[in-house]
N, C-alpha and C positions, 0 to 999 in steps of 0.2 A: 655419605658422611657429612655433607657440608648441609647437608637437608633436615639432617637428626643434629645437629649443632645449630641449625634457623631456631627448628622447635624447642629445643633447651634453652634456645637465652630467650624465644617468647614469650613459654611459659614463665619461668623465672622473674621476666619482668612481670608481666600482665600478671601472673599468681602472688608475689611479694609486694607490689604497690596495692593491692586490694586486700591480701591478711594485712597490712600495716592499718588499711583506712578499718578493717576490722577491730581488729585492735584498737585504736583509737578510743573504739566506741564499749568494746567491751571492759578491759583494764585502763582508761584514762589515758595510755601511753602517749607520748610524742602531743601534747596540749590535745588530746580529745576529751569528749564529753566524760566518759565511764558510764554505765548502764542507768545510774540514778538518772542523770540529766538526759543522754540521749532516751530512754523512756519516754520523759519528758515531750521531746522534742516531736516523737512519733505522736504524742499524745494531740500538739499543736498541727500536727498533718490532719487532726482528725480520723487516724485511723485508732480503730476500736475491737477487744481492750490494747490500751498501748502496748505494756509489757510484756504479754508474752508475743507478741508483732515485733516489737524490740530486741527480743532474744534473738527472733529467727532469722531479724535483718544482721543483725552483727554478726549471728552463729554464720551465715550465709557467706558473707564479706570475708569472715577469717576463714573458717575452715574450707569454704571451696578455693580461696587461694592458695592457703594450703596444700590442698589435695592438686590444683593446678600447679603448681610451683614444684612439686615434686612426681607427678606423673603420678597418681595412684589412680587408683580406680575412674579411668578418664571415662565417659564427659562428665560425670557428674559433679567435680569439680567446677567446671564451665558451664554447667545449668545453674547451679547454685548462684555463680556471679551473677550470670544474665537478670536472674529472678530480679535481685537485689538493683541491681543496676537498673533494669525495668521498672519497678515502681518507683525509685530515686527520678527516675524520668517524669514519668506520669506525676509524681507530686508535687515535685519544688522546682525540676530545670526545664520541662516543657514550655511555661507558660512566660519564662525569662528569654526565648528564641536560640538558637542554635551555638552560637560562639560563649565558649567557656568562661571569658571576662568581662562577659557582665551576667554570669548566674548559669545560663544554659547548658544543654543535654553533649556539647561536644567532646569532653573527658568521658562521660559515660559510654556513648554509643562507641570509643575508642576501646574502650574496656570490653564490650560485648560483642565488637567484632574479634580484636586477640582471641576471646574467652571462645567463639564460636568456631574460630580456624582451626583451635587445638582440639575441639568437639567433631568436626569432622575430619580431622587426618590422622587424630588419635595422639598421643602424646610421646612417638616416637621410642628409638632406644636405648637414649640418654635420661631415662625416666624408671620409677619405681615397677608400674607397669611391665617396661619392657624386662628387667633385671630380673623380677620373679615370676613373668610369664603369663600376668594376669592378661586374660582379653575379656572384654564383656560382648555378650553378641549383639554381632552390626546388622543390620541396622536397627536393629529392633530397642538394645536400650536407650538408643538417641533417639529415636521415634517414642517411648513410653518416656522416657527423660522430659519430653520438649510438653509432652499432653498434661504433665504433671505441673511443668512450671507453667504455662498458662491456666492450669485450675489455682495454682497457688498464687499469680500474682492478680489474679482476677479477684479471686475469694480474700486479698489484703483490699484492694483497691473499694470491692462494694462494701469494704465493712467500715468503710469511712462515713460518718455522720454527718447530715447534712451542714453545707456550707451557710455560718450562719447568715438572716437577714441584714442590711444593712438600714438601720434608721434614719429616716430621709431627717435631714438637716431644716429646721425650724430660723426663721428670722427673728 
């Protein structure tokens, strides 16, 4: 009991702090961009075309917390973060170093280990999952789950345009 009550308030956190950052980005809510601007934003990542990259990142954010937060269809709830969370790595917190306050991947990688505990223990039976019985088979759709999210965060990352030159500075 006290194990299926760890995994309930995990999910719930780790899956409702990332449908909110979802959010954010898809409906404006709580001072986010909304789709206009974070499009944008993706556009500024250099990944290419922005929008629909921008739909799958937000669609990603909300709906696999979502589906984390309430135990459905588990992992793929917690692939979807990972993805998300993975390129947010690779583009903008990577290269700011490790610690969260000054820019870095440490909020992230915090998100995609939660997201990856509840991918491998399954989402417990304080969850939608356990209530109507769903099981997906193990280990094979967290094996097809994880092949996918590396072709998808691979195939966001190479479709970034090159970094442009910088113009060497004249006296």
């Amino acid at each position: 009991m006290m194990t299926a009550l760890g995994l309930l308030i995990l999910r719930l956190g780790i899956g409702l702090i990332i449908a909110a950052h979802g959010a954010q980005k898809l409906f404006g809510w709580w001072g986010g961009p909304g789709m206009t601007k974070w499009a944008q934003s993706v556009q500024r990542l250099r990944i290419r075309p922005a929008r629909p990259w921008a739909w799958i990142a937000a669609l990603s954010e909300f709906g696999g917390g979502l589906l984390l937060a309430v135990g459905l269809i588990s992992p793929l709830g917690s692939l979807a973060i990972a993805g998300a969370m993975l390129v947010a790595v690779a583009t903008v917190h990577l290269s700011k170093g490790f610690w969260a306050g000054k820019g870095g991947f440490e909020f992230n990688l915090a998100l995609i280990v939660g997201a990856a505990a509840v991918a491998f223990t399954g989402a417990g039976p304080y969850s939608l999952d356990g209530a109507l019985g769903i099981h997906l088979p193990e280990p094979l759709t967290l094996i097809l789950g994880t092949i996918v999210l590396i072709i998808g965060v691979s195939a966001t990352l190479l479709s970034r345009s090159p970094q442009p030159e910088t113009q060497p500075q004249t006296a």
